[in-house]
MOPAC internal coordinates of N, CA, C and O (Angstrom, degrees):
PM7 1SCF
backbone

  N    0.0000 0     0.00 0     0.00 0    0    0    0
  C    1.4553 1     0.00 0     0.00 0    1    0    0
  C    1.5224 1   108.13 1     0.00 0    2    1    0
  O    1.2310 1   125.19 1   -56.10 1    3    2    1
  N    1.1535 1   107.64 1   123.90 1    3    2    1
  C    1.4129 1   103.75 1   166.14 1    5    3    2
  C    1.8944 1   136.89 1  -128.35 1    6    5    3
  O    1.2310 1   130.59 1   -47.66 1    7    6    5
  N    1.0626 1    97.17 1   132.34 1    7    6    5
  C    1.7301 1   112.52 1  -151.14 1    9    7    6
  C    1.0072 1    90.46 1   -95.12 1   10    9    7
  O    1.2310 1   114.70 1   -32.56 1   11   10    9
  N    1.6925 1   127.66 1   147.44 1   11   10    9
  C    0.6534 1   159.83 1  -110.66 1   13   11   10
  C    1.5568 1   115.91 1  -148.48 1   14   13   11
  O    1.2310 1   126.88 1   -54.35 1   15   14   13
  N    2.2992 1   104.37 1   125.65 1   15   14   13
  C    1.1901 1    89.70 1  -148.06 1   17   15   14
  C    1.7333 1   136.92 1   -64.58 1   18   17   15
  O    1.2310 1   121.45 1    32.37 1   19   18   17
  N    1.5784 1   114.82 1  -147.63 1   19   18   17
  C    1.6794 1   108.88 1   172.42 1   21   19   18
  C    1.8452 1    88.90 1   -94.70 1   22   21   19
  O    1.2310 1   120.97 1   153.02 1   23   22   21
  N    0.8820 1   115.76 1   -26.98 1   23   22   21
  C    1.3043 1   108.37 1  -177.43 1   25   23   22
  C    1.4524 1   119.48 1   -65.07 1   26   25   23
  O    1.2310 1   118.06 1   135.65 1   27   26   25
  N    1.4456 1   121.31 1   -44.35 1   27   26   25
  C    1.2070 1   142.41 1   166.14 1   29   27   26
  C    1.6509 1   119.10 1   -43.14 1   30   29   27
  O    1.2310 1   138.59 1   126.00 1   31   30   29
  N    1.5340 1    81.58 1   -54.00 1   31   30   29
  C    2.0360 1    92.25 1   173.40 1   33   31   30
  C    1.3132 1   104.99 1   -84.62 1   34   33   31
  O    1.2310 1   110.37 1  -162.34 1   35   34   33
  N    1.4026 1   135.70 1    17.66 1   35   34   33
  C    1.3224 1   120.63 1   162.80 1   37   35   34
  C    1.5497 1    89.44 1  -111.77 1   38   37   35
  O    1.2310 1   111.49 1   157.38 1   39   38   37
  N    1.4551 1   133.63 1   -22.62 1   39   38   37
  C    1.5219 1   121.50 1   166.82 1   41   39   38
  C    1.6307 1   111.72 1   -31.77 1   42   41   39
  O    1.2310 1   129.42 1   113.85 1   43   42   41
  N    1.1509 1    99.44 1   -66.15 1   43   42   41
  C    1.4838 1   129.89 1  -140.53 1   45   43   42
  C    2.0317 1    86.33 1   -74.70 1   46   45   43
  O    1.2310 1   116.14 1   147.50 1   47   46   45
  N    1.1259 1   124.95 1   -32.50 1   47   46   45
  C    1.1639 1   146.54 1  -134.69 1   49   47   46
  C    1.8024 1    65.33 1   -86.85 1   50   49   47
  O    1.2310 1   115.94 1    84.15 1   51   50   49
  N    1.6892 1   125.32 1   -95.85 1   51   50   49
  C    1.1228 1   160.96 1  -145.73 1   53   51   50
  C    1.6748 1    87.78 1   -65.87 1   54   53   51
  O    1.2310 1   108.39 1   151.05 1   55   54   53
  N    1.1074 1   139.31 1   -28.95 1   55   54   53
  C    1.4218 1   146.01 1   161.17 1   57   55   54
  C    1.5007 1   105.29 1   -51.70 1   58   57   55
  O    1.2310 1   113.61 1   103.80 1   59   58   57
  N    0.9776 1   129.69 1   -76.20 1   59   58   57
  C    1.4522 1   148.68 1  -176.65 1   61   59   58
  C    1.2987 1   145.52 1   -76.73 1   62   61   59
  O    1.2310 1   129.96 1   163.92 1   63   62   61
  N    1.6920 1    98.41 1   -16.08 1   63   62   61
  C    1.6372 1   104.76 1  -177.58 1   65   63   62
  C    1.5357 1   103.58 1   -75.03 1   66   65   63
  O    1.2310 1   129.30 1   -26.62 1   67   66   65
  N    1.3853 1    99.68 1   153.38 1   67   66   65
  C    1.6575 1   112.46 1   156.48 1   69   67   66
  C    1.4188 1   130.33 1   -63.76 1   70   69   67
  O    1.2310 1   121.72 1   120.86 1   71   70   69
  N    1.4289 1   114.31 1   -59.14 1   71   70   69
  C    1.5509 1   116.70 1   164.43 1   73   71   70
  C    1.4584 1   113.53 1  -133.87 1   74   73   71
  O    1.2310 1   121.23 1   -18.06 1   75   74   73
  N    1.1580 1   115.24 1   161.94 1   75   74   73
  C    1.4218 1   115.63 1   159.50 1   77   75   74
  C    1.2250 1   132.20 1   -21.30 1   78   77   75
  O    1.2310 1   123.83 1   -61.91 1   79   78   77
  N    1.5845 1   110.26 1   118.09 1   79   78   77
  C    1.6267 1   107.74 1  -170.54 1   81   79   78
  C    0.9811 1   111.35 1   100.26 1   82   81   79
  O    1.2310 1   113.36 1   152.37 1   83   82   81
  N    2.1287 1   130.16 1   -27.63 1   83   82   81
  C    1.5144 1   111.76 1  -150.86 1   85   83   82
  C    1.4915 1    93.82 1   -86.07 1   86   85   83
  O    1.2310 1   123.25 1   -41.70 1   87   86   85
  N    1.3533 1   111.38 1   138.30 1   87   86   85
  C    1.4668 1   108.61 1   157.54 1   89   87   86
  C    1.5222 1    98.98 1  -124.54 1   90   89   87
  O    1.2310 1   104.84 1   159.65 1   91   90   89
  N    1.1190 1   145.63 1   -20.35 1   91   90   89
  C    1.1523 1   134.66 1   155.85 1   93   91   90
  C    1.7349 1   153.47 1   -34.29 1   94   93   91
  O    1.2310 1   137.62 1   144.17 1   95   94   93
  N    1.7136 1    83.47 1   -35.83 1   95   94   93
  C    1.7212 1    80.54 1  -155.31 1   97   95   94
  C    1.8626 1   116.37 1   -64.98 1   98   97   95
  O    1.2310 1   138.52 1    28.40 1   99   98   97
  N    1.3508 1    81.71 1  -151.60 1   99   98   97
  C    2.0426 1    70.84 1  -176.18 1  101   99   98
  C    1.2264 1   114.88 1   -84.42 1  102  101   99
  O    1.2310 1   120.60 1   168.20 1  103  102  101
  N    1.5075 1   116.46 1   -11.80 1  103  102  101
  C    1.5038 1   124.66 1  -172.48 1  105  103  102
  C    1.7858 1   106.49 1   -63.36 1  106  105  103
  O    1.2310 1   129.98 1   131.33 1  107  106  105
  N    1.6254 1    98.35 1   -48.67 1  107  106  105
  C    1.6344 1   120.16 1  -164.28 1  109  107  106
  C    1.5107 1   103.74 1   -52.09 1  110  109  107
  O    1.2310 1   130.76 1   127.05 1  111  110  109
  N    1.9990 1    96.84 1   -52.95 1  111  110  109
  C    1.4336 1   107.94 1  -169.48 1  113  111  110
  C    1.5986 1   117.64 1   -75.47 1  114  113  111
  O    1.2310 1   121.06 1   145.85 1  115  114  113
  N    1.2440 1   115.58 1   -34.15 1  115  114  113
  C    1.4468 1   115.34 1   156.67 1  117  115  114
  C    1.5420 1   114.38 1   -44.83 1  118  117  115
  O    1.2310 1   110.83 1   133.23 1  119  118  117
  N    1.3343 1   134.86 1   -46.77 1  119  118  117
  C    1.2338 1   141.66 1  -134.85 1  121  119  118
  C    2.0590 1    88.47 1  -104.80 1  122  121  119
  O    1.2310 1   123.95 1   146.36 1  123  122  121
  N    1.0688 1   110.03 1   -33.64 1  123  122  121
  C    1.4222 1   111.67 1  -160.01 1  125  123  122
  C    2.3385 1    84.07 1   -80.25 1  126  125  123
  O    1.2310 1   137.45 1   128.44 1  127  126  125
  N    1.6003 1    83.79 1   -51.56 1  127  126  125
  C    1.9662 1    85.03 1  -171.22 1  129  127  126
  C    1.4782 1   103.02 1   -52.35 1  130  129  127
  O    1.2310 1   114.38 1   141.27 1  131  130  129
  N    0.6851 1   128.25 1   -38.73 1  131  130  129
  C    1.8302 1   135.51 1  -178.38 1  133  131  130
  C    1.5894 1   115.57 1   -50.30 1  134  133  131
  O    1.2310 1   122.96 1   125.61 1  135  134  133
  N    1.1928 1   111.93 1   -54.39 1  135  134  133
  C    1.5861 1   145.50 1   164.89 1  137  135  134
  C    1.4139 1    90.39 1   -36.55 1  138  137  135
  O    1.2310 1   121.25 1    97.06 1  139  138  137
  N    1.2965 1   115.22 1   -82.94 1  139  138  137
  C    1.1939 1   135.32 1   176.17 1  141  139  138
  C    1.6719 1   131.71 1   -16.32 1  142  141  139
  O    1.2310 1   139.90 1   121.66 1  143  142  141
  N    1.6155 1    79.00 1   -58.34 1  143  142  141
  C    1.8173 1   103.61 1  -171.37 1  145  143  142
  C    1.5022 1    89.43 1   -73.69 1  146  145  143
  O    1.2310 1   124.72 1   116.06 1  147  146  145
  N    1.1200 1   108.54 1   -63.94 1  147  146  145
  C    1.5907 1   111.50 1  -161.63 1  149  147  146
  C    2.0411 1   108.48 1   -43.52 1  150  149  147
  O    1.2310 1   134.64 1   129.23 1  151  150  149
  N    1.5470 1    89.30 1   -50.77 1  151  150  149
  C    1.9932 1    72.12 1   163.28 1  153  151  150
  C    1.5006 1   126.16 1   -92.22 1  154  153  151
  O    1.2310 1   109.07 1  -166.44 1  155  154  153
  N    1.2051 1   138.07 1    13.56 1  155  154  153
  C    1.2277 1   110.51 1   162.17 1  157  155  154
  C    1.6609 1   104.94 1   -95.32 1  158  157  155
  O    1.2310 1   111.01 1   173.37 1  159  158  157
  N    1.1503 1   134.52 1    -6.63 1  159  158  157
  C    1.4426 1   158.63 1   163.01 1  161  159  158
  C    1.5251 1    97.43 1   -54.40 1  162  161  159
  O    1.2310 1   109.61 1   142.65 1  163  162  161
  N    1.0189 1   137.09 1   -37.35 1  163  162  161
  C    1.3586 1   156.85 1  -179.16 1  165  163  162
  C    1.6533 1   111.06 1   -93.71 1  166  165  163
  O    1.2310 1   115.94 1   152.02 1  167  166  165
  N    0.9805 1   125.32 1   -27.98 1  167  166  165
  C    1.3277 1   131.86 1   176.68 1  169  167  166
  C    1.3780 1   112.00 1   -76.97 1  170  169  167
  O    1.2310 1   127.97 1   118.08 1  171  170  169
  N    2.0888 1   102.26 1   -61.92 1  171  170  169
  C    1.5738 1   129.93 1  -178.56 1  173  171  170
  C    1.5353 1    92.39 1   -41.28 1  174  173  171
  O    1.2310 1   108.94 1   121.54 1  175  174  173
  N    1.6223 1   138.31 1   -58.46 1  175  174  173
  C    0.8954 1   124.22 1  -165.66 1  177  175  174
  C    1.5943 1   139.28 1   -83.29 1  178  177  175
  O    1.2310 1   126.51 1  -157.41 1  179  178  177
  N    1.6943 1   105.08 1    22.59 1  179  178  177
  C    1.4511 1   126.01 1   152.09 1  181  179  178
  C    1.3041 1   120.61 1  -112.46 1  182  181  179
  O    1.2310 1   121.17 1   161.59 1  183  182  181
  N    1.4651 1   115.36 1   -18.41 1  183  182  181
  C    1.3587 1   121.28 1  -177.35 1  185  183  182
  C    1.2629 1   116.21 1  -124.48 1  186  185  183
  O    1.2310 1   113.78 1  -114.91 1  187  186  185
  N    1.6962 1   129.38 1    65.09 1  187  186  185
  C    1.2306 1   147.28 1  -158.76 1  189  187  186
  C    1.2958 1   100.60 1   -62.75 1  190  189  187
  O    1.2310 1   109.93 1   147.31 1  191  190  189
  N    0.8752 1   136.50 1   -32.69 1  191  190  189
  C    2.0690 1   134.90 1  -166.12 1  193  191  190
  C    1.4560 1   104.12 1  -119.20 1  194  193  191
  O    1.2310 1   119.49 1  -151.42 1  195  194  193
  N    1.3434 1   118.57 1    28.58 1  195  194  193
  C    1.4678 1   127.05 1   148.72 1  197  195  194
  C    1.4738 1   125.17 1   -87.42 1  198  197  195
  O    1.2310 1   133.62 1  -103.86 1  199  198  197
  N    1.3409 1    91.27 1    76.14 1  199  198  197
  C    1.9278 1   111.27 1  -170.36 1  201  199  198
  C    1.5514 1   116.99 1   -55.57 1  202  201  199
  O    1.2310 1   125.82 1   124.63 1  203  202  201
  N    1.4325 1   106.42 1   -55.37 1  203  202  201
  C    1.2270 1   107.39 1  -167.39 1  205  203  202
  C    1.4746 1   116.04 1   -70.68 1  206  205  203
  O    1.2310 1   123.83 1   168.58 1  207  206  205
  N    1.9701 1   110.25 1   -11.42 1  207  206  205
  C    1.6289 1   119.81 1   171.69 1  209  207  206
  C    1.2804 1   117.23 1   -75.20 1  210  209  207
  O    1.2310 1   124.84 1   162.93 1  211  210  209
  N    1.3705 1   108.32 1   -17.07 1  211  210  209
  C    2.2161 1   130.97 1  -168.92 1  213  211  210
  C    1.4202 1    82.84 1   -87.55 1  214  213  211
  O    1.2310 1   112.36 1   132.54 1  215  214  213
  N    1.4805 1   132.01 1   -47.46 1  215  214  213
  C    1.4350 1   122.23 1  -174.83 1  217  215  214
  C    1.6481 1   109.69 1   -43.79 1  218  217  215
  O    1.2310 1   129.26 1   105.29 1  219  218  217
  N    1.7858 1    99.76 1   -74.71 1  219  218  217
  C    1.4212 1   114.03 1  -172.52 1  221  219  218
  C    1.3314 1   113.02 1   -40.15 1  222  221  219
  O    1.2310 1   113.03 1   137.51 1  223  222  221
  N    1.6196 1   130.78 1   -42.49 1  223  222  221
  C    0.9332 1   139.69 1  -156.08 1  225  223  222
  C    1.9212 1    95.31 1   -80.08 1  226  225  223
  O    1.2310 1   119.10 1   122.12 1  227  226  225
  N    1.4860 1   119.33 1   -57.88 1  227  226  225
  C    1.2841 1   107.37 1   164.62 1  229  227  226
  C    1.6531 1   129.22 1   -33.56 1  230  229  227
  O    1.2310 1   122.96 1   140.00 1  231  230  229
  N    1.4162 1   111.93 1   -40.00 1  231  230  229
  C    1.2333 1   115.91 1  -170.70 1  233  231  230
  C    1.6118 1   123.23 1   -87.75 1  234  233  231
  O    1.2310 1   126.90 1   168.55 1  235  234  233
  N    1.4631 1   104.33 1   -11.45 1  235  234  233
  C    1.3917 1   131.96 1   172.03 1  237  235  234
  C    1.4300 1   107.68 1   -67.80 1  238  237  235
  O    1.2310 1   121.94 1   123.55 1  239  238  237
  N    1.7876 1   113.89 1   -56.45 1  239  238  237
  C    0.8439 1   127.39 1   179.66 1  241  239  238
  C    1.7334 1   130.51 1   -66.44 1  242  241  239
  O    1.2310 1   135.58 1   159.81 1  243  242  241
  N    1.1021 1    87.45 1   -20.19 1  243  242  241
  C    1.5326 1    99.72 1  -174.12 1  245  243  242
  C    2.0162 1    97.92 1  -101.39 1  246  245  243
  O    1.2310 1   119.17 1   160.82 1  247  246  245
  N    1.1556 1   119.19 1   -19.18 1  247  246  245
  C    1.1658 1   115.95 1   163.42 1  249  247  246
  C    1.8648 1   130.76 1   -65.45 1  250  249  247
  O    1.2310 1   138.80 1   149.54 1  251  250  249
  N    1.8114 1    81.16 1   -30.46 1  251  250  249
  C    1.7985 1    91.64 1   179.79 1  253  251  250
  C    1.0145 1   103.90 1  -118.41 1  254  253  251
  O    1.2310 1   125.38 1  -153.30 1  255  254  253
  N    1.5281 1   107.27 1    26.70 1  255  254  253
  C    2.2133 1   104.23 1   145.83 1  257  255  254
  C    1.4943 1   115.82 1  -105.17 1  258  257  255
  O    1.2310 1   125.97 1   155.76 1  259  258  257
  N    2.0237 1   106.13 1   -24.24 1  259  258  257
  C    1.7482 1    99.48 1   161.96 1  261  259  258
  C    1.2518 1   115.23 1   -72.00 1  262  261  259
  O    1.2310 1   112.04 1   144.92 1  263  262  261
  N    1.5654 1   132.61 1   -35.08 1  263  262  261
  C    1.3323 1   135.43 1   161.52 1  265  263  262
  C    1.8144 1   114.02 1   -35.87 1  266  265  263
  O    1.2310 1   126.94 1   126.83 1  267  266  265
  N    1.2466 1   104.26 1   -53.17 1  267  266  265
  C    1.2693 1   102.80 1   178.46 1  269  267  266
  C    1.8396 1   114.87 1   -69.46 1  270  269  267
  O    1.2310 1   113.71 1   120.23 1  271  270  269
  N    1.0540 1   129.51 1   -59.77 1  271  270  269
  C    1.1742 1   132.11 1   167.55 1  273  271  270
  C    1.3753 1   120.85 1   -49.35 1  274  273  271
  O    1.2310 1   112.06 1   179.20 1  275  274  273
  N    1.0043 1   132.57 1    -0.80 1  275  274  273
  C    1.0561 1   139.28 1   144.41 1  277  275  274
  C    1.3617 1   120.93 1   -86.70 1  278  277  275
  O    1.2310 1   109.14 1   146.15 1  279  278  277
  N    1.1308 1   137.94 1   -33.85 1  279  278  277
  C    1.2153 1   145.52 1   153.92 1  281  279  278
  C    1.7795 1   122.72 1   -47.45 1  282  281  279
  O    1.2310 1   134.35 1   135.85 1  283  282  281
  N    1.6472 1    89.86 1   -44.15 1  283  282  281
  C    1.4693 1    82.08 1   173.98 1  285  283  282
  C    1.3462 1   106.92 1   -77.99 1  286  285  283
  O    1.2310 1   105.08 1   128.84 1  287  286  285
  N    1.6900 1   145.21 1   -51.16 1  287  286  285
  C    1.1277 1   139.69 1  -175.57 1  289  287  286
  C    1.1516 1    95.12 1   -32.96 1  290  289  287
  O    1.2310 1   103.42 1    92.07 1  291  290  289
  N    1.7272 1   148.09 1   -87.93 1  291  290  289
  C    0.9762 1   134.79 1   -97.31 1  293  291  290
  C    1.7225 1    99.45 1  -117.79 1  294  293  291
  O    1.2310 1   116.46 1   150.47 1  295  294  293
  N    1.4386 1   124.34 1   -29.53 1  295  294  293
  C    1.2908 1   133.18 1   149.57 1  297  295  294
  C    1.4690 1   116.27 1  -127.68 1  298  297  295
  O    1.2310 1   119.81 1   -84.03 1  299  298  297
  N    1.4550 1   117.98 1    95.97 1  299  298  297
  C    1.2872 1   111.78 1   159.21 1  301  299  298
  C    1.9008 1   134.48 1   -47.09 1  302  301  299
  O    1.2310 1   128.37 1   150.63 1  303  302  301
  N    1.3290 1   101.49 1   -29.37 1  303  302  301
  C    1.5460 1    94.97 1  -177.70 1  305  303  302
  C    1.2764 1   105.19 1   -77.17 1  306  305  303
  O    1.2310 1   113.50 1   159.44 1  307  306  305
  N    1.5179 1   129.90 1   -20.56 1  307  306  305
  C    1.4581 1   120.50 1  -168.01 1  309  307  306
  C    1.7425 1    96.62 1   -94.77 1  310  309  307
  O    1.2310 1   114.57 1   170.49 1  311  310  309
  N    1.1315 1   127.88 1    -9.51 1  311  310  309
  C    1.5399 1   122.05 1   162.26 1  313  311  310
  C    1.5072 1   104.50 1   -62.20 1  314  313  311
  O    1.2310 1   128.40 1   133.90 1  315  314  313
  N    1.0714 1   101.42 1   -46.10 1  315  314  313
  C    1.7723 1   103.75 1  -164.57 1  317  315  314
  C    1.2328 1   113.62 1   -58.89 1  318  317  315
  O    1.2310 1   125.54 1   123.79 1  319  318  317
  N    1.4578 1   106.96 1   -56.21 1  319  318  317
  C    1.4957 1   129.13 1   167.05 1  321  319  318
  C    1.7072 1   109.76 1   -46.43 1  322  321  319
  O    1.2310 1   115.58 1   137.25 1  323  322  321
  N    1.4373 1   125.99 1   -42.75 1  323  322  321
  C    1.4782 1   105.87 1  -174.47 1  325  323  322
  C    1.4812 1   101.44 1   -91.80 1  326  325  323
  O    1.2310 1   106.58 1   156.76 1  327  326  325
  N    1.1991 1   142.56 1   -23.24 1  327  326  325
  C    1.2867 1   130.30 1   163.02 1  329  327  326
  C    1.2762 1   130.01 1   -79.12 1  330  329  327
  O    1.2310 1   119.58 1  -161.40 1  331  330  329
  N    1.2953 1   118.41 1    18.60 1  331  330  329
  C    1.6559 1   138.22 1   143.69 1  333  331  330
  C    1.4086 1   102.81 1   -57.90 1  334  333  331
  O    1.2310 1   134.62 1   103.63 1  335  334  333
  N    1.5005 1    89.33 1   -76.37 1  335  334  333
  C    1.5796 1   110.82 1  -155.11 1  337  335  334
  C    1.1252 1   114.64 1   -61.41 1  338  337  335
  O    1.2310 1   114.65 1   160.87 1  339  338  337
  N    1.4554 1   127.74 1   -19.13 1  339  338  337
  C    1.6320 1   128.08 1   179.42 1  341  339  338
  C    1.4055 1   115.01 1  -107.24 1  342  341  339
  O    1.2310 1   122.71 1   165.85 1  343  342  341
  N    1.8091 1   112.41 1   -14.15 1  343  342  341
  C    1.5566 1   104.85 1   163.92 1  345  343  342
  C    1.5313 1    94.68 1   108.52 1  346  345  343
  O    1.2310 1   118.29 1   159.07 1  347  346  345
  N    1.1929 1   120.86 1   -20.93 1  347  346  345
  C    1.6908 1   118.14 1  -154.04 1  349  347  346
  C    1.4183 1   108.58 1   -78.75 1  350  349  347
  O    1.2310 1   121.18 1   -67.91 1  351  350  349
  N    1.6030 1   115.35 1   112.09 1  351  350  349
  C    1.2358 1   125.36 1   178.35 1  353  351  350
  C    1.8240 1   112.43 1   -46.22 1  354  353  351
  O    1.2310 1   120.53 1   -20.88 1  355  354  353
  N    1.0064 1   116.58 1   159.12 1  355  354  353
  C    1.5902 1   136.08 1   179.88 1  357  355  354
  C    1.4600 1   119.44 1  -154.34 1  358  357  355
  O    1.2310 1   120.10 1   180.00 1  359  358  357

């Protein structure tokens, strides 16, 4: 499996923030878990009986669907807007 660099997560970082400084918001952390999913999703599919990686990957996933639902409650247009931009079916 291979994770993904500091340079990369400052891509994604400077892609997505709201203002200066943010590395937090939900956009960043959606955008960084995605990164994420997409390679161990890539891994899972050479190393099928890597259980405890199918775990993480559940819990990843289920982290950047409360991320998202929260996103939609509180601004719907910026849900819309980050699941453009990252591809992620709904």
């Amino acid at each position: 499996m291979t994770s993904f660099t500091k340079e990369e997560k400052q891509e994604l970082i400077q892609q997505f923030k709201r203002s200066a400084g943010d590395t937090g918001s939900s956009e960043v952390q959606i955008a960084i878990l995605t990164k994420r999913i997409n390679l161990l999703t890539e891994h899972l599919k050479a190393s099928k009986r890597d259980y405890s990686s199918q775990r993480g990957l559940m819990q990843m996933v289920s982290r950047r669907r409360r991320l998202l639902d929260y996103l939609k409650d509180r601004e719907p247009q910026r849900y819309v807007d980050i699941i453009q931009k990252l591809g992620i079916r709904r």
